[in-house]
C-alpha positions as CSV (number, residue, x, y, z in Angstrom):
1,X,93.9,156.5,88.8
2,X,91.9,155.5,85.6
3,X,88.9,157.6,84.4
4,X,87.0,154.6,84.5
5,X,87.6,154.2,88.3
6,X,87.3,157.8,89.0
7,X,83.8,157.7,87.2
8,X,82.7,154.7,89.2
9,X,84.0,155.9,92.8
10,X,81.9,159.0,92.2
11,X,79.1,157.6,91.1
12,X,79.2,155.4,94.2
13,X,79.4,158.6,96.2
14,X,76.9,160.3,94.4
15,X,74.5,157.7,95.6
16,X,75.2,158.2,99.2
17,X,77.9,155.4,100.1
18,X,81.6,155.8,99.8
19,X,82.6,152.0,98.9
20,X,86.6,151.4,99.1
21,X,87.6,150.2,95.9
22,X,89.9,147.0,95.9
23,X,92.9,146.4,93.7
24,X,93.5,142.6,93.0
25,X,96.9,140.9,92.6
26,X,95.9,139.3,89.2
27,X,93.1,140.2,86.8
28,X,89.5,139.9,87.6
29,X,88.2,139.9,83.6
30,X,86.3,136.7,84.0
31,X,83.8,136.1,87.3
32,X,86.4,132.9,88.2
33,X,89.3,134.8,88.0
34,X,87.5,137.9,90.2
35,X,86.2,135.5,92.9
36,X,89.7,133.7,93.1
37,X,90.9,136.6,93.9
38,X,89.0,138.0,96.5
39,X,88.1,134.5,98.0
40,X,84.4,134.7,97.6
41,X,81.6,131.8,96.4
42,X,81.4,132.3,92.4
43,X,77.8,133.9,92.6
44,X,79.0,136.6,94.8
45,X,80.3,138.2,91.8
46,X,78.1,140.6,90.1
47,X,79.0,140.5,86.2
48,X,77.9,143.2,83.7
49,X,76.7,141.7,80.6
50,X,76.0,144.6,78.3
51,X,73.7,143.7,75.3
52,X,72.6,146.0,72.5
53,X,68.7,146.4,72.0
54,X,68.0,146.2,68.2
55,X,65.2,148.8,68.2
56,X,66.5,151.1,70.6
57,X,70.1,150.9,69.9
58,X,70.9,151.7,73.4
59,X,72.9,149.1,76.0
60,X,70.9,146.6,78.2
61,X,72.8,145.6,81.0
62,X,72.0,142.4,82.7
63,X,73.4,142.4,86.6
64,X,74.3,138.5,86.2
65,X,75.4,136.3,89.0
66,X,78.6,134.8,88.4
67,X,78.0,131.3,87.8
68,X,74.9,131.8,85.9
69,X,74.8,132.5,82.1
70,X,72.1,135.4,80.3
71,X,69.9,133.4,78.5
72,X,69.2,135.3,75.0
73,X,65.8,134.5,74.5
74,X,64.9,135.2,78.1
75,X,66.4,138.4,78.0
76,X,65.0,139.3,74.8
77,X,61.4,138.7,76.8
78,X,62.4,141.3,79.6
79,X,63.5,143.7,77.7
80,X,60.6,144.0,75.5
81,X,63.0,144.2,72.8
82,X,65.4,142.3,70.4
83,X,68.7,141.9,71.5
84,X,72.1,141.1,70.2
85,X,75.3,140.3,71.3
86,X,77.4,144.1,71.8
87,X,80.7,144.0,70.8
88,X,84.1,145.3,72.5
89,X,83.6,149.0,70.6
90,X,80.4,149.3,71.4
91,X,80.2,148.5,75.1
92,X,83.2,150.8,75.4
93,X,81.6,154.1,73.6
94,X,78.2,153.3,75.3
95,X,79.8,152.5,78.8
96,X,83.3,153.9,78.8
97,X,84.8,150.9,80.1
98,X,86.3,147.9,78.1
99,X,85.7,144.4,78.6
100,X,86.3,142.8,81.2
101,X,86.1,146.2,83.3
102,X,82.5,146.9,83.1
103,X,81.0,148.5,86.4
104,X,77.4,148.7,87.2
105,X,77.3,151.6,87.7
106,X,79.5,155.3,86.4
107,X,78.2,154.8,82.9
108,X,78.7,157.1,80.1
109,X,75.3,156.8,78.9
110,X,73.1,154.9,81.6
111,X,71.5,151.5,80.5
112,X,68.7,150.0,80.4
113,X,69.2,147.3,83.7
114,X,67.8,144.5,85.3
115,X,69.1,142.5,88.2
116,X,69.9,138.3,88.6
117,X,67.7,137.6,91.6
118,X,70.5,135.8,92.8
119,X,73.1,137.3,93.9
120,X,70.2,138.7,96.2
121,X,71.1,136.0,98.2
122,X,74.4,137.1,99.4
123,X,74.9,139.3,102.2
124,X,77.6,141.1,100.2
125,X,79.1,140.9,96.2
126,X,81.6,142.5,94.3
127,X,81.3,144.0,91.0
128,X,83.8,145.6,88.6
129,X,85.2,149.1,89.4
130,X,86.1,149.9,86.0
131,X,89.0,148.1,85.2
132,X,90.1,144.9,84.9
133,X,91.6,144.2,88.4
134,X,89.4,146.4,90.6
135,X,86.4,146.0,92.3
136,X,84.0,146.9,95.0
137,X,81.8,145.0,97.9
138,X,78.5,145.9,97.8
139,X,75.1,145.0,99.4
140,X,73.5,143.8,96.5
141,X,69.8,145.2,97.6
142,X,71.7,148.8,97.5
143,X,73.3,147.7,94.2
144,X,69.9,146.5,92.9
145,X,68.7,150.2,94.1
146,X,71.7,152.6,93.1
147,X,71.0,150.6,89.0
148,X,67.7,151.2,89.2
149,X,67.4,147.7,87.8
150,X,64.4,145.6,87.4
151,X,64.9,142.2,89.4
152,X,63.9,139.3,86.6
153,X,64.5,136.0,85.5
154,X,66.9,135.6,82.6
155,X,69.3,133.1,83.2
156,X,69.6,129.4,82.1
């Protein structure tokens, strides 16, 4: 088992619900290719857009809904903060997960979060588990609560 996964899983336990981890057939990099594969409505899956806060320098995750898109500006306006675009090397030494595997939660350095207030509309979503074809069902009002996220508007 990857680090990555091992870091989620506990982290899931940590917060006081064991959540079986799924391993897909194919790859679940995108939100499509993730809700294809577990057979669930596109929103239902819980992307982590990591950006990096130009002041702070820290990560900013945005808990996005999988059909909708982070809208820069917006984001910009939640954060309190500047924000640009984080790339591959530096989600993976702020997170210690690699594209396309980012979990909510198991970080290596805990971001700054806020939460889609979509995918509050689902029963259940999935999110990724640290790697690029597992992932976990969650009750996104515990995932909203185990993040510590901030529930905003910053979608287009």
């Amino acid at each position: 088992m990857s680090k990555s996964r091992k870091r989620v899983e506990a982290a899931l336990t940590a917060a006081g619900m064991p959540i079986e981890v799924l391993e897909m057939q194919g790859e679940t990099r995108t939100a499509q290719q993730a809700a294809d594969q577990v057979g669930c409505h596109l929103d239902q899956i819980a992307k982590s857009i990591i950006f990096k806060g130009t002041k702070c320098g820290a990560a900013v995750l945005f808990l996005t809904a999988g059909g909708n898109q982070v809208d820069a500006e917006l984001a910009a306006k939640v954060s309190g903060e500047s924000l640009e675009r984080a790339d591959a090397s530096f989600v993976r030494a702020m997170t210690g997960f690699a594209i396309g595997g980012v979990s909510p939660v198991g970080h290596l350095n805990p971001p700054h979060c806020y939460f889609d207030p979509r995918l509050a509309d689902f029963d259940l979503v999935y999110a990724a588990a640290g790697t690029p074809r597992h992932l976990f069902a969650v009750d996104p009002r515990f995932l909203l609560q185990i993040t510590g996220a901030k529930s905003a508007q910053f979608c287009r």
